[in-house]
Structures are given as C-alpha cells and as structure tokens.
C-alpha positions in Angstrom: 7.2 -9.1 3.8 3.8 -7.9 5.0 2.5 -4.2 5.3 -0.2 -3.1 7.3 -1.7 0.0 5.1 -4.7 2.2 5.2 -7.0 3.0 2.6 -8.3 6.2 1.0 -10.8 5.5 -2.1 -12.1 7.9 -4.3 -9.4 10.6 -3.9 -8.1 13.6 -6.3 -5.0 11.3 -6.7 -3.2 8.1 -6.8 -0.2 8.6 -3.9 1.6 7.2 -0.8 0.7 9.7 2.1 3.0 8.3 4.6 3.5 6.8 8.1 0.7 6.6 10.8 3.1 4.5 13.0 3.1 1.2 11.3 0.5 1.9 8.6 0.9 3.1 5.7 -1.4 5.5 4.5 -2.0 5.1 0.5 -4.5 7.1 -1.2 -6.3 6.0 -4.6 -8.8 7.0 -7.1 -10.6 3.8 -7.5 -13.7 3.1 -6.1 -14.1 0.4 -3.3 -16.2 -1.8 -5.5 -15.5 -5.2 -7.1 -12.0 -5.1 -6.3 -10.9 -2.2 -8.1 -9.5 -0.2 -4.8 -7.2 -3.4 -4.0 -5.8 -3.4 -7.6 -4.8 0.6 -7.5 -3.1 0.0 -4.5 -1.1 -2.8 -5.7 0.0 -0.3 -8.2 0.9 2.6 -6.6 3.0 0.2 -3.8 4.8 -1.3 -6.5 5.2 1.7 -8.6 6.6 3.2 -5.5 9.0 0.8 -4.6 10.2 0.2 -8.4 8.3 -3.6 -8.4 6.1 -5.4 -10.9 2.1 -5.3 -9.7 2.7 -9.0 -9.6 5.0 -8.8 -6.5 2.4 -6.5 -4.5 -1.4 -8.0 -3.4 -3.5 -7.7 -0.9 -3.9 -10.6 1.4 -6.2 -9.5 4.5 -8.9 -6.9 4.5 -9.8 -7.2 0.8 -13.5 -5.3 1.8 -12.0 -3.1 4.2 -9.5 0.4 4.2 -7.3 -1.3 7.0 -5.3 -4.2 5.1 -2.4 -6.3 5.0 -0.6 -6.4 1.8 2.1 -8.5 0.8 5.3 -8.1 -0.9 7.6 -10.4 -2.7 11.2 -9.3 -3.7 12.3 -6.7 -1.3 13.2 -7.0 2.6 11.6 -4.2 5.6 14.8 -2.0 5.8 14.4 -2.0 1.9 10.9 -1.0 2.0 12.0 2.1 4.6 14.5 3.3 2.5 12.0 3.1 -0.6 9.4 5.0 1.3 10.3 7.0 4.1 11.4 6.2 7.5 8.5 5.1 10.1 7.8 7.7 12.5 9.4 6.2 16.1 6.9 4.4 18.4 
C-alpha cells in the first residue's frame, strides 16, 4: 500500500503525530541531508506498525517533507487500525 505523509525534520522526538486528512504527519530527529530524514521515517512507520524497516521506503518525494511511502505486508484497514482512524473528509 502507499501512504501520503508529511515531514517534520530536526524535531525533539522521533513520533507519528497523526491524521491531516490523508497525510500522515510523522515527526523525526534526523536532519534533511543525504537521506538521513527518509531512513528515520522508514523507522518510526515500521516501528509503528510492528514491520521490518525493509518493508517501509520512501518512493516519491525523497528531497521533499510531502512524500509517498510505501508498504509491503499489511493492507489500508490494517494500517488504520495500527495508527489511528483518518479524520472523515
């Protein structure tokens, strides 16, 4: 499945924030330089949803806080229940 997400580097913590309608807002302590952003969110989502790193990566937006990120091994209603509800549109 694919997961729009927004990204916050250089926080206080590694954590997911929530819903902003169909982003998810995840916050990380990594800078946005030479990939290391993309990597801490790989492994906050999968530490979040119980998966290895190797089944989260990002796959759009790789210099940018507004990505896509894909996920191998668990279905949309799975991610929901994992993370939250979405807020309704």
């Amino acid at each position: 499945m694919k997961l729009f997400v927004k990204v916050v580097p250089k926080s206080s913590r590694n954590c997911v924030v929530g819903w902003m309608g169909e982003t998810l807002k995840i916050c990380v302590t990594a800078p946005p330089e030479r990939g290391k952003a993309n990597a801490a969110v790989a492994e906050v989502l999968a530490e979040a949803l119980g998966l290895s790193t190797e089944s989260v990566r990002v796959v759009v937006g790789h210099a940018s806080p507004h990505k896509v990120v894909e996920i191998d091994g668990v279905e949309d209603a799975e991610v929901r229940r994992r993370l939250g509800p979405r807020p309704p549109s």
